[in-house]
Each structure stands twice: as C-alpha cells, then as structure tokens.
C-alpha positions in Angstrom: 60.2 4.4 54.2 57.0 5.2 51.7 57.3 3.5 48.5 58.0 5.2 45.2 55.4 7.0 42.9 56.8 4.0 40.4 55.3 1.2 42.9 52.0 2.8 43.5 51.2 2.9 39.8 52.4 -0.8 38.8 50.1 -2.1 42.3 47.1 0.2 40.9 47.7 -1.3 37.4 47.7 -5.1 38.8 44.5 -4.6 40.2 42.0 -3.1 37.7 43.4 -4.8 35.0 42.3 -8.2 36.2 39.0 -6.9 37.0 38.2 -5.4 34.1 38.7 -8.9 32.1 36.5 -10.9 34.1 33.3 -12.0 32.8 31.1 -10.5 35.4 32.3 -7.2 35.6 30.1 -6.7 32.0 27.0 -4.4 32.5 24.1 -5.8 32.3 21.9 -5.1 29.1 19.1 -2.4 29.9 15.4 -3.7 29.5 14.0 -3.9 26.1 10.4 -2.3 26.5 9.5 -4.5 23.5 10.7 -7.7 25.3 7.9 -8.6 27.3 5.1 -8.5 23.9 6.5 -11.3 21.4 4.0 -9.7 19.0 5.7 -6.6 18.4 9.5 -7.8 18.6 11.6 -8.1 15.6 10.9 -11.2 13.5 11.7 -12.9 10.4 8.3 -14.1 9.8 6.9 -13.0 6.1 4.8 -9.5 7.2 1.0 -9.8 7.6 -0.9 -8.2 3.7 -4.8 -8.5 3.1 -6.2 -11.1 1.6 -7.7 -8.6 -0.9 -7.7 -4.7 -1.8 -9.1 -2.9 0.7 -11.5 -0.3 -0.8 -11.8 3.5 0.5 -15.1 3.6 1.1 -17.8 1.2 1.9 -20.7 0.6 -1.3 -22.9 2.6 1.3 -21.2 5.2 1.9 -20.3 5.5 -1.8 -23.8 5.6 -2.7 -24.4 8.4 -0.3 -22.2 10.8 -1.9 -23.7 10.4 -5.5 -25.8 13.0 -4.9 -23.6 15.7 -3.7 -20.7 14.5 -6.4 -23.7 15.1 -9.2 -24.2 18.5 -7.4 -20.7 19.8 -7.4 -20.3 18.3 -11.0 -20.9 21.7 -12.1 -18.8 23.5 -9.8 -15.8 21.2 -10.3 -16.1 21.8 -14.1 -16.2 25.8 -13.1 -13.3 25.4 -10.7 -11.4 23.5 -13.2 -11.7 25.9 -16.2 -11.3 28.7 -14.0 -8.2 27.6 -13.1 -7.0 26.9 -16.8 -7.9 30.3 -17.7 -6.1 32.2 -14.4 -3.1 30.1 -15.2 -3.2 31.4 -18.9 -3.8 35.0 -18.0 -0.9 35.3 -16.0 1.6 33.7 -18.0 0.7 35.0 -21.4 0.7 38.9 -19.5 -2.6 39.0 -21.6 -4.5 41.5 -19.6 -1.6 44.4 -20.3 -1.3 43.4 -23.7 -5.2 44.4 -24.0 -4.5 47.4 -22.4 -1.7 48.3 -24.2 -4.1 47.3 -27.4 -7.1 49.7 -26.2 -5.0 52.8 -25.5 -4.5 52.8 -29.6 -8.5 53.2 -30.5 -8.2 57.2 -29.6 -5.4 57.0 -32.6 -7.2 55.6 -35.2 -10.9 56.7 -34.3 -12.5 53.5 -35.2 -13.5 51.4 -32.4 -14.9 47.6 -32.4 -16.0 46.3 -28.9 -18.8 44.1 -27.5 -22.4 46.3 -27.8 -24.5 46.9 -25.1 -27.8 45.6 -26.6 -28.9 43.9 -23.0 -30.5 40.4 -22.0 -31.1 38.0 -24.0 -29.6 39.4 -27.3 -27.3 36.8 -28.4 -23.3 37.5 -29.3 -23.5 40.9 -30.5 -20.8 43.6 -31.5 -20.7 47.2 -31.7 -18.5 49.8 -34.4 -17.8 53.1 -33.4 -16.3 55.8 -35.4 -15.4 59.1 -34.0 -12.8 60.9 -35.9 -9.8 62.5 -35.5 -10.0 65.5 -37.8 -13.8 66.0 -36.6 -14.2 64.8 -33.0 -17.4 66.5 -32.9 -18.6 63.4 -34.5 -19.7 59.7 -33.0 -21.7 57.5 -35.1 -22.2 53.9 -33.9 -24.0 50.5 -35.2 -24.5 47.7 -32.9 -25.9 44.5 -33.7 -26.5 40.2 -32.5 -27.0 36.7 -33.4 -30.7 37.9 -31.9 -31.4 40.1 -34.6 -31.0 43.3 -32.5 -29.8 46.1 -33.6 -29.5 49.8 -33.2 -27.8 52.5 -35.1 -27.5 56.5 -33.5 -25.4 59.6 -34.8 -24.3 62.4 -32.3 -22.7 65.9 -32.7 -21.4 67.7 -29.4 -19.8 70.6 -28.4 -19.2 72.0 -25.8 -22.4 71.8 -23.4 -24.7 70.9 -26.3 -25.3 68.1 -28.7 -28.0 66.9 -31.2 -28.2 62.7 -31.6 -30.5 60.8 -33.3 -31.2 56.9 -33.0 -33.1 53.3 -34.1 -33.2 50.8 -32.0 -34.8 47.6 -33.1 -35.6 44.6 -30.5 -37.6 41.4 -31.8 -37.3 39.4 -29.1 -39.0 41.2 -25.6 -40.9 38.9 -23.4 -43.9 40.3 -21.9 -45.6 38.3 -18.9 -48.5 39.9 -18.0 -48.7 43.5 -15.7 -48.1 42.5 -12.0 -46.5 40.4 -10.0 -49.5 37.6 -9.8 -47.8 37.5 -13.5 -47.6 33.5 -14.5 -43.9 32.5 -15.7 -46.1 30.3 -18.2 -47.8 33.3 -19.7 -44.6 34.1 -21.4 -44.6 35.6 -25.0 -42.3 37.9 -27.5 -42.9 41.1 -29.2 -40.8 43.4 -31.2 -40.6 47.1 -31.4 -39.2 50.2 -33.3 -37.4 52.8 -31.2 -36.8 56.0 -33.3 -35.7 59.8 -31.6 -33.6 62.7 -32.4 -32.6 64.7 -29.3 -30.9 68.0 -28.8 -29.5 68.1 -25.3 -27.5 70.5 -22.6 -24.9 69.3 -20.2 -23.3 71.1 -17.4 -20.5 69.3 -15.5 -18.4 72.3 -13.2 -15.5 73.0 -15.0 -15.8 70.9 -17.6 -15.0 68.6 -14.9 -13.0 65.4 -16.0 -13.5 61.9 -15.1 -10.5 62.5 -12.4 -12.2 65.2 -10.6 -14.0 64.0 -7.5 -16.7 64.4 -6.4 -18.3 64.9 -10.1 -21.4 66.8 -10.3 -23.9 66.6 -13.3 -26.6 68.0 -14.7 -28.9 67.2 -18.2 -31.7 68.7 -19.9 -33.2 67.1 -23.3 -35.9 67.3 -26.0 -37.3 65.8 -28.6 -39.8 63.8 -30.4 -39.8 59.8 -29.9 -41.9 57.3 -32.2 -42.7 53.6 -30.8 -44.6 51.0 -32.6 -45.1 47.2 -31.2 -44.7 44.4 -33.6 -45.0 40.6 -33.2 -42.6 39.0 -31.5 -39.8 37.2 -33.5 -38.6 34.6 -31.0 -39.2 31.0 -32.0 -39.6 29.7 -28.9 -41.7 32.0 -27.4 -45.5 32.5 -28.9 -46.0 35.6 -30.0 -47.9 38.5 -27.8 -51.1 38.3 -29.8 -51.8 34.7 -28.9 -51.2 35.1 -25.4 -52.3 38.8 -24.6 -54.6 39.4 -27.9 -56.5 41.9 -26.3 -53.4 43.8 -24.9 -51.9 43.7 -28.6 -55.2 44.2 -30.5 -55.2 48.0 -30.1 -51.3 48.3 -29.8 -50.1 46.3 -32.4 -48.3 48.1 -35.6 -49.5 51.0 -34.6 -47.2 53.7 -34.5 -47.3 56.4 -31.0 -45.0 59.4 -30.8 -44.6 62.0 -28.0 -42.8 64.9 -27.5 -40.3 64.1 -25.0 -38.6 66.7 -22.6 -36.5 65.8 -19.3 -34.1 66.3 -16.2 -31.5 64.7 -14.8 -28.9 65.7 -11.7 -26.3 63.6 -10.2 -23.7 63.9 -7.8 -21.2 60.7 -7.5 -18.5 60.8 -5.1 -17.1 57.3 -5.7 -13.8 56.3 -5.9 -10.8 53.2 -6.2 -10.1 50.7 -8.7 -9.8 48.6 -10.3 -14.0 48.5 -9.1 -15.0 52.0 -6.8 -14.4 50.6 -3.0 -15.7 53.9 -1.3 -18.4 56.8 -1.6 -21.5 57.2 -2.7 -23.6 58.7 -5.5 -27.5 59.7 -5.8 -29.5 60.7 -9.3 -32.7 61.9 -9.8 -34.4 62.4 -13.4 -37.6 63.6 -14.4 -39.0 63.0 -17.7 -42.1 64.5 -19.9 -43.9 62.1 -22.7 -46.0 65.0 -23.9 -48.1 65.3 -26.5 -46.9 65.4 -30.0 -45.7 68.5 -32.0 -46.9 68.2 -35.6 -44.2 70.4 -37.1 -41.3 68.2 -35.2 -43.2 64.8 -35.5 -40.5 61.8 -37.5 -43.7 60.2 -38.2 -47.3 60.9 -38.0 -48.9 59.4 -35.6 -51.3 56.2 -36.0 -53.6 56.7 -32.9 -53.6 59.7 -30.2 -51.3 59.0 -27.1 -51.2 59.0 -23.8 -49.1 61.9 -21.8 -47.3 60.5 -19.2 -44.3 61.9 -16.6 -41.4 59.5 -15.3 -39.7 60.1 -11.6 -36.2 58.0 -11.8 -34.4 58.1 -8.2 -31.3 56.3 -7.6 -28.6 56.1 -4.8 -26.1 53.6 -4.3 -23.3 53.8 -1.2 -20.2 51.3 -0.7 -17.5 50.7 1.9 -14.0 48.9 1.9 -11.7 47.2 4.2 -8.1 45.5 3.9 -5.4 46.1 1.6 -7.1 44.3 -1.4 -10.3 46.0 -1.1 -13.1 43.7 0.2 -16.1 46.4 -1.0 -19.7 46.2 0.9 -22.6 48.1 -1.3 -26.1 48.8 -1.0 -28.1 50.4 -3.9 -31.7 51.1 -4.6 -33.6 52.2 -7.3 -37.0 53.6 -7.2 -39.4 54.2 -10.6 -42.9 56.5 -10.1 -45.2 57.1 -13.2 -47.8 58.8 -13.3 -49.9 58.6 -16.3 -52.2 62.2 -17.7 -55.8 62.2 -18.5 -57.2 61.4 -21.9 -58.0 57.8 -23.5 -54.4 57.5 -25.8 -51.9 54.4 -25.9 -49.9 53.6 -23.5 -47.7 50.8 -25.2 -45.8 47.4 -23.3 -42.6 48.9 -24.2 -43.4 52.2 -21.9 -44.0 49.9 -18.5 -41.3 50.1 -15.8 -39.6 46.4 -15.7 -37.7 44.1 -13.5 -35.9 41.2 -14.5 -32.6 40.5 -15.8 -30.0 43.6 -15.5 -33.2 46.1 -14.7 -32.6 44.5 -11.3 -33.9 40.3 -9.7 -31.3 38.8 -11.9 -31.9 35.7 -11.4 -35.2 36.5 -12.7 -35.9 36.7 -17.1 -35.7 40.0 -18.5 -39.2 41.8 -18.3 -40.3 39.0 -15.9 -42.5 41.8 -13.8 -44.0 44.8 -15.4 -46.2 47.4 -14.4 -46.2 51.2 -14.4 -43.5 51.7 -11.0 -40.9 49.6 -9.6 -38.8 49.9 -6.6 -35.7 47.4 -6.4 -32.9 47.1 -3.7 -29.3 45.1 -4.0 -26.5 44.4 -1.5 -23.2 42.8 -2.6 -19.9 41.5 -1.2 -17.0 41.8 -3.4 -13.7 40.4 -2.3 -10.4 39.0 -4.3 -9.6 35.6 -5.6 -6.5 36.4 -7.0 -4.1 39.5 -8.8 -6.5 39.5 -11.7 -9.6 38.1 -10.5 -12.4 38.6 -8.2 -15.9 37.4 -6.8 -19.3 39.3 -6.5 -21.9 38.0 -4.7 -25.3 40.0 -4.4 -28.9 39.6 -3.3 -32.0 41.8 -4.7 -35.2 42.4 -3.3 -37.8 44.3 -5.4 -41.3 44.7 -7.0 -43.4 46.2 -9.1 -46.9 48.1 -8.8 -49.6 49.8 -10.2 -49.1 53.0 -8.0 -45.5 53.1 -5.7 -48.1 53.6 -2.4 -49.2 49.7 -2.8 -45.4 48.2 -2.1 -44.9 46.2 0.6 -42.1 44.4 2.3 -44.5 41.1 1.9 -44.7 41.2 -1.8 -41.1 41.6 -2.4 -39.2 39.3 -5.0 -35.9 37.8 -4.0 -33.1 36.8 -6.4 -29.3 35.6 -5.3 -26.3 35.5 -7.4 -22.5 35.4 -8.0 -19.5 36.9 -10.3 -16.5 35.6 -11.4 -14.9 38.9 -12.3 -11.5 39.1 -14.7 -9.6 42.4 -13.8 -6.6 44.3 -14.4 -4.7 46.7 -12.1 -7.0 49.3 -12.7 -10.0 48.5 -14.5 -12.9 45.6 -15.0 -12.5 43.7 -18.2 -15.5 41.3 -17.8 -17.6 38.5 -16.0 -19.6 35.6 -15.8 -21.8 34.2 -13.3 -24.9 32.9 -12.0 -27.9 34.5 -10.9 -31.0 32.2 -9.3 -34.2 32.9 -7.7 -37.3 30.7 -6.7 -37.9 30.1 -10.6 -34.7 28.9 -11.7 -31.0 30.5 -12.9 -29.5 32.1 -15.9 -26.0 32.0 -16.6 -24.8 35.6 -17.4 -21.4 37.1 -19.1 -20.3 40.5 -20.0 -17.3 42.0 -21.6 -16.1 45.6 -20.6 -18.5 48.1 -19.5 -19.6 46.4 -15.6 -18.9 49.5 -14.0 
C-alpha cells in the first residue's frame, strides 16, 4: 500500500527544515576585491589633508603666463564690455526702439545724426533740414570737437540739381609724396573747400533703392576754389616747418578750376542687414580745367594746373549658411594725369591712402602721391542676433604714374569689427585696424554700408 499525499509532505518537511537551521548550510560571503589591500578598505582612521594649501600653479609656471595675461588684458576688457553692452541691447529692445525713432525724421524734416567729416575729426554731429512743404530743399551743417566743419545747400528735381558747399579741415597730415614717406615727417595743414555745382542724374525709371540691379549715371559742373592754410593741430608741426618749400608757393594762396565730370555705376548687390551677394563696378572721370572768369567764386591768387582724374572701382561678395557668413573682394584704382603749363597743383589735390581711403591700420593721408591702387578682402560672419564680426586685410600703394606699381612695394594693413546690427540694417562699429606701424582704434555710427 503507497502512503498518503499527507505523509509525503510531513517526511519532506522533517527533512529540510533541520537542514536549513544548521550552521553550515550558510553561504559563504563572496570575496571582497578590496580585502586583500588594507590601504583602500574602510577605516576609522581620521582621513589624510595637506599639511598646507596646495597652490594651482607652480611660481614658474605663474611667471610664464604674465605675459600672455598682460596681452589679453585688452581683450578681456573688450570681451567683458561687449558682453555688458549685448546683454543690455537685448533686454531693453533698444535697437527697435531706434528704428521705430528714425522712421519719424521723414515727418518732421529735421534730422540730427552723427556727420560724416572722416578720420581724425573728433565727435562731430550733423543737422539736416529738408522740408516737408518744399522737399526740393536739403540744407545741412556738420561739425567736431576737431574744429571741422562743412556747410552745403541743394535743390533737386527731378534729374537735375544745383548744390553749393564749404568745407573746412584744419587738421590734415601730410607725410611727404611716396611711399619712402618717413612716419616722423608728419605735419598738419588746413584748407578751404568752396564749389557750387549744377548736376544731371539718370537712374532707369526713376529706379528706387528696391529695384535691383540699379544702374546710374552722373554728369556735373562747376567752379571749385582751394586754398592751403597752416595746419591747426597741436601736436603735429605745422606743414611749413617740415615741408617749407612744398608750402612756400602753396600756402594762402587761393587755386580755382573749372570742374566738369562723369560717373556710371551698375550695383547688383543684395541682402541685409549688410549685402551678402553681387557685385557692383563704377567708373568716373573728372576735368579740373582752367578757370572761367565770368563763373569764378573767387579770383584766383596764382594760375593753376589742369588736371583729369580716372576713378575705377569694383567690389564682388559671396555668402553661405543661414546667417550669412559674406566673403568680399574690392579694389579701387586712382590715375591722374596732370596737363601742361607751370600752375599749382595743391597737397589737398594728391590721391591718398590711409585711414578710410583704404590701409586702415595706417593714419589718414599716410601715403600720397598723384595715383593709388588699393585692394581689401574681408570675412564677415555672426556673433550673435544683433551683432557681428568683420575682419579684413588691404594691400595697396601709391605712385607717381599707375605703370610703376608693383606687387613688391605693396603696403599691408589687418583689422577687425565689432559690428551692432538690427534685422535689417547696420547701426554702427568699432574696431581695430594695425599694420607694421602700429593700430588705431576706429568707431562709426550709421552710414558703414
């Protein structure tokens, strides 16, 4: 007879039970992987601390970073205001506020913006009026800390116009003609702009700014007067100490031709808030004839000397990515090509280079001589919604006749731009431009491009 399902599972039950009591039937512990190194088990022993601070850097290796932190002082003071200001822009909204505030100048017809007076001209502000019930009608005066200033009236319609205009500049440097020009040889002069102009315009159809691609073509006349004063810059000695026999026959002496000239253009560049693609190419002619007695504004102090001035420009630009990072390439190329006789042919008339005439990094009127050929290429890309960086190289020179130019005699400068931007438009820079003479620090407001 089998026994019961009953007796099976009180035998079963009798048996583990016992051997899961006894001592021996434990599992043993696994190995500790720490066990065999007493160094790294656990401990109760007060940790291990230095007996002093331990510094981050070695003295030696702190003195060899003086330098570079002395460097980048500069740039760390950049970086830092930079920042500040990018911070402020976008949380005031300050850049559409402006906007908003410039779209009301066409309502009132009186305009006050930053003037376009050049290098070296100090703070300087400019006041427009152009009225509503005669827009016909711009008169402007512009003037600087510098002493600059320049005032000019202009009636237009339709394709015509008749303008008149003073410009006074006291503080020029001259160098010398050439570029064996010494940077020590620098001095100042002054001089006395005066014209009245009648000119023609014809764009096709009146064509707007929108249209694309914009064709242009000018034709003008009129008398011009010149006359070179002493220089009024109080650091700088004064052209008839360092070139007295350049200034002897120049100075206060008043030279006025009749002036007549050309100019086509043909720009097919495009994008914002700076042009990211296209090209454009101008060329001007201009006549500085021989006086006309009956249309002279003053009569002239010593006979002149004719001259003719060949102006060709071009300037071409690509783009890539969403944010437009813009390649460009421009040159600029100046031939005179003075008439016979023994007249004046004053400082103020030579082709320049220096400054914003092209070698930034270089001063204003740093090279001078009667052509002048200059080249740039520049990278712009984006730092951020409102800002962006430039950064551009120039090649040039200038020369006695074009012919003489060559690749060997070329000046290089190097710069960058920190440029503040809205959604559609430039609002202003600053930056630094260098070259194998030193750097200027340069700023604008409105008016880049």
């Amino acid at each position: 007879m089998l026994p019961s399902r009953q007796t099976i599972r009180a035998a079963l039950f009798a048996v583990i039970l016992p051997a899961s009591l006894a001592p021996g039937a434990a599992a043993a512990p696994a190995p500790d992987s720490l066990a065999g190194d007493p160094g790294l088990g656990p401990s109760t022993a007060a940790p291990w601390n230095p007996p002093s601070p331990v510094p981050g850097s070695e003295p030696w290796e702190a003195a060899l970073r003086v330098p570079g932190k002395i460097v980048s002082l500069p740039f760390e003071a950049l970086g830092a205001a930079t920042e500040a200001t990018l911070e402020y822009v976008e949380s005031s909204n300050l850049l559409p506020r402006v906007e908003a505030l410039l779209a009301l100048r066409a309502t009132v017809g009186l305009d006050v913006r930053p003037a376009g007076l050049g290098d070296r001209t100090g703070f300087g502000g400019e006041a427009q009026y152009n009225p509503r019930w005669f827009r016909a009608l711009v008169a402007d005066v512009s003037g600087s800390t510098a002493g600059y200033n320049r005032e000019r009236v202009r009636l237009s319609r339709s394709f015509a116009s008749v303008e008149y205009e003073s410009d006074w500049r006291p503080r020029e440097l001259f160098f010398g003609e050439g570029l064996g020009s010494s940077k020590r040889s620098v001095s100042a002069y002054a001089s006395q702009v005066e014209l009245a102009r009648l000119g023609l315009e014809y764009t096709p159809g009146g064509a707007p700014a929108s249209r694309w691609p914009r064709l242009q073509a000018r034709a003008w006349a009129g008398p011009r007067d010149v006359v070179l004063r002493r220089g009024r810059d109080p650091r700088k000695p004064s052209i008839t100490e360092s070139f007295p026999s350049t200034s002897a026959a120049e100075l206060d002496t008043h030279v006025e031709h009749f002036v007549y000239g050309v100019r086509a253009a043909l720009d097919t560049r495009r994008g914002s808030p700076h042009w990211t693609n296209g090209w454009r190419i101008s060329g001007q002619a201009e006549r500085y004839d021989k006086s006309l007695d009956w249309l002279a504004l003053r009569s002239g102090d010593a006979p002149e000397r004719p001259f003719t001035r060949y102006v060709a420009e071009g300037e071409a630009g690509i783009s890539f990515l969403r944010d437009p990072r813009t390649v460009r390439l421009a040159l600029r190329v100046v031939d005179s090509e003075l008439g016979a006789g023994s007249g004046l042919f004053l400082v103020p008339d030579l082709a320049r280079l220096g400054g914003r005439e092209g070698l930034s990094g270089f001063e204003p009127g740093r090279f001078q001589a009667l052509d002048s050929a200059v080249g740039k290429l520049t990278y712009l890309f984006p730092l951020g919604r409102y800002v962006e960086l430039d950064t551009h190289a120039e090649a040039g020179g200038v020369y006695s006749r074009l012919r003489d130019a060559r690749v060997s005699s070329l000046k290089n400068s190097y710069g960058v731009q920190l440029r503040i931007r809205s959604l559609t438009t430039l609002l202003g820079f600053v930056g630094v431009d260098w070259c194998d003479e030193g750097a200027r620090v340069n700023f604008s407001l409105g008016g880049i491009e």
